[in-house]
Structure formats: C-alpha cells, structure tokens
C-alpha positions as CSV (number, residue, x, y, z in Angstrom):
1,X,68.7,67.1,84.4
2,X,68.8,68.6,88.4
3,X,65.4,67.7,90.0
4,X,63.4,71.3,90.4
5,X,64.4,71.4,93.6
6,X,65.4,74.8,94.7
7,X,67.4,75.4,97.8
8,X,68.4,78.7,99.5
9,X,70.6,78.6,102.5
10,X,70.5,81.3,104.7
11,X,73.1,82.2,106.9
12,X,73.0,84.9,109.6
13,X,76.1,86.9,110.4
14,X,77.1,89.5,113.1
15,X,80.9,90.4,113.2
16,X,82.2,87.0,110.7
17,X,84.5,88.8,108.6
18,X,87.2,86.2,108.6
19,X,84.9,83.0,107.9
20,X,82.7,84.5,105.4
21,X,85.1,84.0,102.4
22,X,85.5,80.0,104.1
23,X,82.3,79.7,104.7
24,X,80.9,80.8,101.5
25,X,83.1,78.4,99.5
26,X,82.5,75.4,101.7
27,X,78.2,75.8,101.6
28,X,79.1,76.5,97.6
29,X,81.3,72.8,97.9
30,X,77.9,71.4,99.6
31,X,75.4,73.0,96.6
32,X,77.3,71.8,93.7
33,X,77.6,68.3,95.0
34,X,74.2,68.4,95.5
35,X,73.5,69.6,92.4
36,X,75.9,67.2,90.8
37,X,74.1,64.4,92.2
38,X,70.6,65.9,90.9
39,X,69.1,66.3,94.4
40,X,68.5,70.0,93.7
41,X,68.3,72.7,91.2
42,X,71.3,74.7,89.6
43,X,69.2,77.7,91.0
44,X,69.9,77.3,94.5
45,X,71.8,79.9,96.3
46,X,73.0,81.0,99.4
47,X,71.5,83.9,101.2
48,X,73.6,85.9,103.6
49,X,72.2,88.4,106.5
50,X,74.2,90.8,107.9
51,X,73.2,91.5,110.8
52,X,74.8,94.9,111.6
53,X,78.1,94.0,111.4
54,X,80.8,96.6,112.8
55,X,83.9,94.8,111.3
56,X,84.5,94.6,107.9
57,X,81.3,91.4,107.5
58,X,80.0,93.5,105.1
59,X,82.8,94.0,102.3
60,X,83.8,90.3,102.8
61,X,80.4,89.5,101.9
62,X,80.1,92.0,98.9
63,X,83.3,90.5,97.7
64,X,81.5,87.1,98.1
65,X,78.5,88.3,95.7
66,X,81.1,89.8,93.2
67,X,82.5,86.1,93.2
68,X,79.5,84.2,92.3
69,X,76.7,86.4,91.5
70,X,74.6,84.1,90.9
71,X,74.6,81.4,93.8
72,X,74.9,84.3,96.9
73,X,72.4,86.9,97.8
74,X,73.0,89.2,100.5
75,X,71.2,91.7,102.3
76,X,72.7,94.2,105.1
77,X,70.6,95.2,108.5
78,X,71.3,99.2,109.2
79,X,71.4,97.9,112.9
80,X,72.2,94.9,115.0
81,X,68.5,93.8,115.5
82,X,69.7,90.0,116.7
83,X,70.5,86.3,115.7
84,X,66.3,85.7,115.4
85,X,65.7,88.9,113.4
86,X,68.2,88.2,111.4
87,X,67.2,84.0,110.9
88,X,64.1,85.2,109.9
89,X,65.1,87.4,107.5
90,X,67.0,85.1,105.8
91,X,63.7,82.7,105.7
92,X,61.7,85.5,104.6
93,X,63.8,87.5,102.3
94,X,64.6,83.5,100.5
95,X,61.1,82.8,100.1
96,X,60.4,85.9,98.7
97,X,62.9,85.5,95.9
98,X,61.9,82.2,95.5
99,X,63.0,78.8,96.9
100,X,61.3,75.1,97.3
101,X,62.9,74.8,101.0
102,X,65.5,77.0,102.8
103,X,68.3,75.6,105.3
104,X,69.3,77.8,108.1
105,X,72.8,77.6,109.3
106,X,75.4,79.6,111.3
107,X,77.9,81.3,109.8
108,X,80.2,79.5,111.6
109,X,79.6,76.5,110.1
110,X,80.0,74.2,113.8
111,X,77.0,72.9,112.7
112,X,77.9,70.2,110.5
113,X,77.2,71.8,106.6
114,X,77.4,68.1,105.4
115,X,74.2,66.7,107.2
116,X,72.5,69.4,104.7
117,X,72.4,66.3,102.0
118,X,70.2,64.3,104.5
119,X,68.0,67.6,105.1
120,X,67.1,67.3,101.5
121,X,66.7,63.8,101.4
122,X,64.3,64.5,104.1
123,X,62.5,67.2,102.1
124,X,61.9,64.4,99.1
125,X,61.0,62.1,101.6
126,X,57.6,64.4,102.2
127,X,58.8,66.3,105.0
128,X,58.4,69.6,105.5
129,X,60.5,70.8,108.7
130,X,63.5,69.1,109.8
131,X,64.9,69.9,112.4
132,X,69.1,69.7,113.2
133,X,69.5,67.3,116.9
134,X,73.4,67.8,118.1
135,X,73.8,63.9,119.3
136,X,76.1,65.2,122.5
137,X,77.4,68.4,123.8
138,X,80.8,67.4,124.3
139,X,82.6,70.1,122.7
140,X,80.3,72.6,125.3
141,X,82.8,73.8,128.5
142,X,81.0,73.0,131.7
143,X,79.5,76.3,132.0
144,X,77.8,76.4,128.6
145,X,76.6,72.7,129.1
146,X,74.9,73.4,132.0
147,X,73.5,76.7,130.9
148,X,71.6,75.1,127.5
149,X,70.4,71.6,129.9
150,X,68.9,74.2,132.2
151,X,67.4,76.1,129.1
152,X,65.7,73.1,127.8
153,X,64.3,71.7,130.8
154,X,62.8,75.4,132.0
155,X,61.0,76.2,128.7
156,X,59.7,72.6,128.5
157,X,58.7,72.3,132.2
158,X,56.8,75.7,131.6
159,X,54.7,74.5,128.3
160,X,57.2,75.9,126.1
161,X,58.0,72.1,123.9
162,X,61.2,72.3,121.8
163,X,63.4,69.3,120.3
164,X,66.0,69.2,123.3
165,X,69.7,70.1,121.9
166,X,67.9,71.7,118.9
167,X,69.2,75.3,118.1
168,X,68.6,77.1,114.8
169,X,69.9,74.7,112.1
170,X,66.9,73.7,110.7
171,X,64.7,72.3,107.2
172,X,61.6,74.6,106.3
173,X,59.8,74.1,103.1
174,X,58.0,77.4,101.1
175,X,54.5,75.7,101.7
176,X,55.9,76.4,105.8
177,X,57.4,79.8,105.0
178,X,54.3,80.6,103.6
179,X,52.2,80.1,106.7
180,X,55.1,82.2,108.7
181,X,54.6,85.5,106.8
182,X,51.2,85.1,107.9
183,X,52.4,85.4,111.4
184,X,53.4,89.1,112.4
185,X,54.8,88.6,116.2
186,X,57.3,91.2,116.4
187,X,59.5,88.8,118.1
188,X,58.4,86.0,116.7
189,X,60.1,82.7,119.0
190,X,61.2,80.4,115.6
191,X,61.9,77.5,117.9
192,X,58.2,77.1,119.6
193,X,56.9,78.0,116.3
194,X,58.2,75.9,113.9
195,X,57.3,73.2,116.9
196,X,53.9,73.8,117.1
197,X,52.5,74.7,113.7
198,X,52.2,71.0,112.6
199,X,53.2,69.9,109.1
200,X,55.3,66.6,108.6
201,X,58.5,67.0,110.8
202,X,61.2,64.4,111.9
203,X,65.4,65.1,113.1
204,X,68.6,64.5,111.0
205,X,71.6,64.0,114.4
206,X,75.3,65.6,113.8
207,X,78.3,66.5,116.1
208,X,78.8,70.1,116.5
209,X,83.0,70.4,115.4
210,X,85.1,73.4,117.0
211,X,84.9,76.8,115.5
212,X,87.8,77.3,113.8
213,X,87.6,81.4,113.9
214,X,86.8,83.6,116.6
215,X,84.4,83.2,119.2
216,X,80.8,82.5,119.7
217,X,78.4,85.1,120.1
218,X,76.0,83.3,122.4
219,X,76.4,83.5,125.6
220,X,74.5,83.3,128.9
221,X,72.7,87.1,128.5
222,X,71.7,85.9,125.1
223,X,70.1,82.1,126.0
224,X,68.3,84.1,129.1
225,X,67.0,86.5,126.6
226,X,65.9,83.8,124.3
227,X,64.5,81.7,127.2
228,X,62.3,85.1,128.5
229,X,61.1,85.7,125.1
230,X,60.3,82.3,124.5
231,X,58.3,82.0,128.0
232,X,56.1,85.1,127.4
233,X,55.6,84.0,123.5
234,X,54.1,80.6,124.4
235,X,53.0,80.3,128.0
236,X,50.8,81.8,130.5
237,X,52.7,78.9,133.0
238,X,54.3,82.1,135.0
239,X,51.4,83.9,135.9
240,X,49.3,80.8,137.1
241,X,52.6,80.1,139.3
242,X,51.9,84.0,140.5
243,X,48.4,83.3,141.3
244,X,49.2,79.9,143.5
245,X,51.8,81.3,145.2
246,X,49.6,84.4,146.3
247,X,47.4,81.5,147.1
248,X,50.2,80.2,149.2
249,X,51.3,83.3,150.9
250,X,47.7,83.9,152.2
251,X,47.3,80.4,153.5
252,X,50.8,81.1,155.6
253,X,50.0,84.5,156.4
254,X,46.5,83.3,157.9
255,X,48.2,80.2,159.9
256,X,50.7,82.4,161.9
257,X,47.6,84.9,162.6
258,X,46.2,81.7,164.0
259,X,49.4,81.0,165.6
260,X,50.2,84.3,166.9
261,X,46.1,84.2,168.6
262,X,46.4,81.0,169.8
263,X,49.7,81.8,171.9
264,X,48.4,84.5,173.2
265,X,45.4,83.3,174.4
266,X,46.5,79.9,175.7
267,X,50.2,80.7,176.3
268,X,49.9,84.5,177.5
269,X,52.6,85.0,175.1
270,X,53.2,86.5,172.0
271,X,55.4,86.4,169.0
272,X,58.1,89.0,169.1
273,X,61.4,90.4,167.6
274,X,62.8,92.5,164.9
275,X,64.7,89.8,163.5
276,X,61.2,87.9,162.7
277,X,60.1,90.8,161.4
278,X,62.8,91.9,159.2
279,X,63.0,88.1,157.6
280,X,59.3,87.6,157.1
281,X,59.0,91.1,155.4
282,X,62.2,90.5,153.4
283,X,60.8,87.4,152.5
284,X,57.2,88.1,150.9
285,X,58.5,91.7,149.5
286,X,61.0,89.8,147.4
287,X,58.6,87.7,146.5
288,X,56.6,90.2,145.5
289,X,58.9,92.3,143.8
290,X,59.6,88.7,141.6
291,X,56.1,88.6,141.2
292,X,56.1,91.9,139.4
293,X,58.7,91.2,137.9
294,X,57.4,88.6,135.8
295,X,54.1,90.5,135.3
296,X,56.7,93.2,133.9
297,X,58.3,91.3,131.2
298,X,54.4,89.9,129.8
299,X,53.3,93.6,129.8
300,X,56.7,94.1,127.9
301,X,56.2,91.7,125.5
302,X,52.3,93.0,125.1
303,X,54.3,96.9,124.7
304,X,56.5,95.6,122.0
305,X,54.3,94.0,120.2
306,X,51.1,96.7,120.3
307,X,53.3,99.2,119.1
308,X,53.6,97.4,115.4
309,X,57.4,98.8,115.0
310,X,59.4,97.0,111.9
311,X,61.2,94.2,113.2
312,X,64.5,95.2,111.0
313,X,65.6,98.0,108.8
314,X,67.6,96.9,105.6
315,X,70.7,99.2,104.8
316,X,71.9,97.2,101.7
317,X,71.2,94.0,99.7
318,X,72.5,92.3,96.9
319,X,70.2,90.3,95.3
C-alpha cells in the first residue's frame, strides 16, 4: 500500500508550448516510480500555471489534462503577472486542493526532475523545506555566471540571506504552506521567505543539464528585478547607506569650506574654476539623484503593497 504521502508538483509556465507534452510525461515517469516504490500516494499530481502564455502553452496543457485527468491540474493566468506570481500560485492553488508537500520546478525541467526522489526522502526524514543547491554553474555562459555570483553576494552583503546557487526548485511541506497563506505581501520574495521562516530545512545538490527547447526566460532585466524586490522586501540596509553617506558628504563638504578659508586667509588665494565646479556639482547631484532613487523604489514597494490589488487574475483552470 503507497505511504499517505501526497505530492503535487507545481510547475510554472510562460510561452512552453513545445516541452509541456515532454515535460508532463517525464514528472508523470518521476510520480509513478515513486509511487511504485511506496514513497508517495497514488494521489499526487502535477499542477501546471500558466502564466499568460501568448503561444499555444495553454492548449498543450489542456491536451495534457485530457490525457491524465487525474494526475494534472492546471490553472490559466488572464495576464503575464511573472515567474513569482505564478510559483506561488502553484504552492497555493496545490495546497488548497490538498497535498502533504509540493515540489516546485521549471517547466523546463534543467533542473534535474530525478533529485525529486531525495526531496521526498528528505520530507520523511522530518524536514519540512528543502531547498534545490546547483553543485556548479558550468553550463551558465560567462555573462549569466557573473550576473547570478553578483546577485548572491549583493542580496547577502545587504541582509538579504539566501542558499547561494539556490533558485526556485524547492521542498515545502502543507504545515509551511499553511503559514504562507498567512502572509499577504503582494509581492511576496519566496526565496528570503522560505529562508527565514524557520522550520526544519537542509539542501539536496544536482547539475543543472541544457535545455533541450527554446530559450530561457531569465535574463539580466528579470534577476535585477528580482534582486530590487528582494532588497526592499527584506532590508532597510539601503537607506542606512543613504543616511552615512549624507553623513559623508557633509563631513567633505565642511573640510573644503575649511580648506577654501584657510587658503584664503593664509595663502591670499582662493579655490577657483568652472571645471571644479562643474565636477563637484556633478558629483553630489548624482549622488543625490541615486539617493532618491533608492528612496523611490521603497516608497514603490510601500505603493504596491498599500493599495491591496490581487496579485493574479485566473482566466481558466482545470482542476
């Protein structure tokens, strides 16, 4: 008899019409050997998010649901609201039907589907969130390596603490998904929150393989929007920066009055030139402009947020 162990996997997908039909049967492969082995129920399922596909996503994954009813649930965002939106959706929407944990996974499947056995392994071990490590980055160009280094190192150096080389293929049990419904962020940062919620957590490693269709939808706009939401969901770090370096400015600003006083009196000279000027005013205006700038995005985050909007609209779902 299969242990009660009911596993949803949830799978966001944004312009994947040619991998859902490969994609769909290979996570199927991974349930029924799981099952076969008793480590979960015959009730698990995979749950698909479409999040607002303009290709033909959609009727692949309808033809998917018409396939096996009963092992893929699917629902369809009326707009493309985003990768996180649509992750948490999938979390949500799973928990709500009903599952004892819930794997998150991209759709295209580069992140190693097998290592979901030893995500479940970890689940009976008593953990509650495990969280997917990529051992190397060696299938990254130089560009893209670079890029995710920097965004690890920025959001940790600024009090935002993720698992380095952790994305968004990730463990959660219901017991977690509970306590996220609670929380009502509009846009709700998984990666510092799944960090810093607590609960029983360790890592299961895996080699990211190449994506066999298409390309990736990630790029350098989207990790710098991740990274700016992430920074103004779980640290205040750039606003005390703002205060020192005001703190900074005045000190320098105060030591070439000095400067400029001292000359004159002891020197009978005096600073001059437009060039001086020009550079200095350059200087502290783009500072200051910066310095807005990152007031900007907190009062942004405080706008979205205040206004208590939905953070998705569901077209369709097949459940």
């Amino acid at each position: 008899m299969a242990k009660d162990t009911r596993l949803a996997i949830a799978v966001p997908c944004f312009n994947e019409q040619d991998l859902i039909k490969p994609t769909t049967e290979r996570l199927l492969e991974v349930l029924f050997e799981l099952e076969k082995k008793e480590k979960i129920s015959d009730s698990s399922y995979i749950y698909l998010v479409d999040d607002g596909s303009v290709d033909d996503t959609w009727l692949e994954i309808a033809k998917a649901v018409a396939r096996h009813p009963n092992k893929i649930k699917a629902i369809k965002f009326s707009s493309n609201f985003g990768n996180q939106k649509a992750l948490l959706a999938g979390m949500l929407g799973a928990n709500k039907i009903g599952c004892s944990a819930v794997v998150t996974i991209d759709a295209d499947l580069q992140q190693d589907e097998s290592k979901i056995e030893e995500f479940v392994d970890k689940y009976d071990e008593g953990y509650r969130i495990v969280f997917g490590i990529r051992n190397d980055r060696k299938t990254d160009d130089w560009f893209k390596k670079t890029s995710a280094l920097a965004f690890y190192k920025l959001m940790n150096i600024l009090g935002v603490k993720i698992p380095k080389n952790h994305s968004d293929y990730r463990l959660v049990s219901h017991e977690v998904l509970n306590v996220l419904e609670k929380f009502e962020e509009t846009d709700l940062f998984l990666r510092g929150f799944f960090h810093e919620i607590g609960f029983t957590t360790t890592n299961v490693y895996f080699d990211v393989k190449p994506r066999k269709v298409g390309r990736s939808k990630f790029n350098l706009i989207s990790l710098t929007a991740l990274a700016v939401n992430g920074i103004t969901s779980y640290s205040i770090v750039p606003l005390k920066l703002i205060c020192v370096l005001g703190i900074f400015c005045m000190i320098f600003g105060f030591s070439m009055g000095l400067w400029a006083i001292f000359a004159k009196l002891f020197y009978n000279d005096s600073p001059d030139g437009w060039a001086t000027s020009i550079i200095l005013t350059s200087f502290f205006g783009g500072i200051e402009i910066f310095c807005v700038g990152i007031v900007g995005e907190y009062l942004g985050q405080v706008f979205r947020e205040v206004k208590r909007r939905p953070r998705y609209l569901i077209e369709d779902e097949l459940l």
